[in-house]
GUTIBA-831608 format. One line per field, with one value per residue (C-alpha): residue number from 1; residue in one letter; x, y, z. Coordinates in steps of 0.2 Angstrom, whole numbers, plus 5000, padded with zeros to 4 digits. Each point is the difference from the previous one (the first is absolute). Layout:
BEGIN
n	c(NUM ...)
res	c(a ...)
X	c(X ...)
Y	c(Y ...)
Z	c(Z ...)
This chain:
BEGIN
n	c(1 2 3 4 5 6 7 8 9 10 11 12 13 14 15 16 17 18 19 20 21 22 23 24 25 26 27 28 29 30 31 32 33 34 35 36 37 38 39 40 41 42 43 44 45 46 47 48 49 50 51 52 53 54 55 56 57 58 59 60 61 62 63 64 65 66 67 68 69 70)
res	c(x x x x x x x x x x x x x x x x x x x x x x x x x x x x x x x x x x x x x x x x x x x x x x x x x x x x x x x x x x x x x x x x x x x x x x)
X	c(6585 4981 4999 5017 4991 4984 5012 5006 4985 4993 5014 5000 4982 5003 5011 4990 4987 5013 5006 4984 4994 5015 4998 4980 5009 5010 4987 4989 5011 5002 4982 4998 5013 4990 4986 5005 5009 4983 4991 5009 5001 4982 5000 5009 4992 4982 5009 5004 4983 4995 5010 4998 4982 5000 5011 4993 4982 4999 5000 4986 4989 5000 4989 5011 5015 5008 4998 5012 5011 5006)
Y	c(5043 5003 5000 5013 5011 4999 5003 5015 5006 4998 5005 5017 5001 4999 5010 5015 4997 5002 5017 5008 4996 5009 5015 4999 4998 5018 5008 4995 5003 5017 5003 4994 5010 5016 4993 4996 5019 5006 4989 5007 5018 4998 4994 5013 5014 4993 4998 5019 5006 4990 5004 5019 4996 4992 5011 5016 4995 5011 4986 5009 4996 4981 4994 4994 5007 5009 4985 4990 5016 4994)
Z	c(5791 5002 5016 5003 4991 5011 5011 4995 4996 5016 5011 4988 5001 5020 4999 4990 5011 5017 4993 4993 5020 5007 4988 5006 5015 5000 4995 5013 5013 4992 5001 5017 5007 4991 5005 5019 4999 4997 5013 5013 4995 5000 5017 5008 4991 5008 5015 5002 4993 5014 5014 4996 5000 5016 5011 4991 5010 5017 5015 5007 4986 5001 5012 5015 4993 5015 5009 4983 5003 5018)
C-alpha cells in the first residue's frame, strides 16, 4: 500500500513537472519566435541602411574606386 502511493505520488509529481515544462515550453517557443521575428527584422532594416549607404557614395570618391567599377 505504502509504496503504490509513493508511486502515485511520484508518477503525478512527474507528471506536474512534465506539463508545467511544456507550458514553459509554449511559451518559450512563443517568445523565441517573437523574439527571432524581431532579430531578423532587425537584420534587414540594418541591411538596407547599409546598402543605401554604401551605394549612395560617388565611386569617384573612394580612393581606387573606378578601378573597383571595372
Amino acid at each position: 500500500m505504502r509504496i503504490d502511493v509513493l508511486l502515485f505520488v511520484i508518477w503525478s509529481t512527474a507528471l506536474g513537472i512534465l506539463l508545467a515544462l511544456l507550458q514553459l515550453g509554449v511559451l518559450g517557443f512563443l517568445f523565441g519566435i517573437v523574439g527571432f521575428w524581431i532579430m531578423v527584422d532587425e537584420a534587414i532594416q540594418e541591411r538596407k541602411t547599409r546598402k543605401t549607404k554604401l551605394y549612395n557614395v560617388p565611386t569617384s570618391s573612394i580612393p581606387g574606386g573606378q578601378r573597383w567599377r571595372k
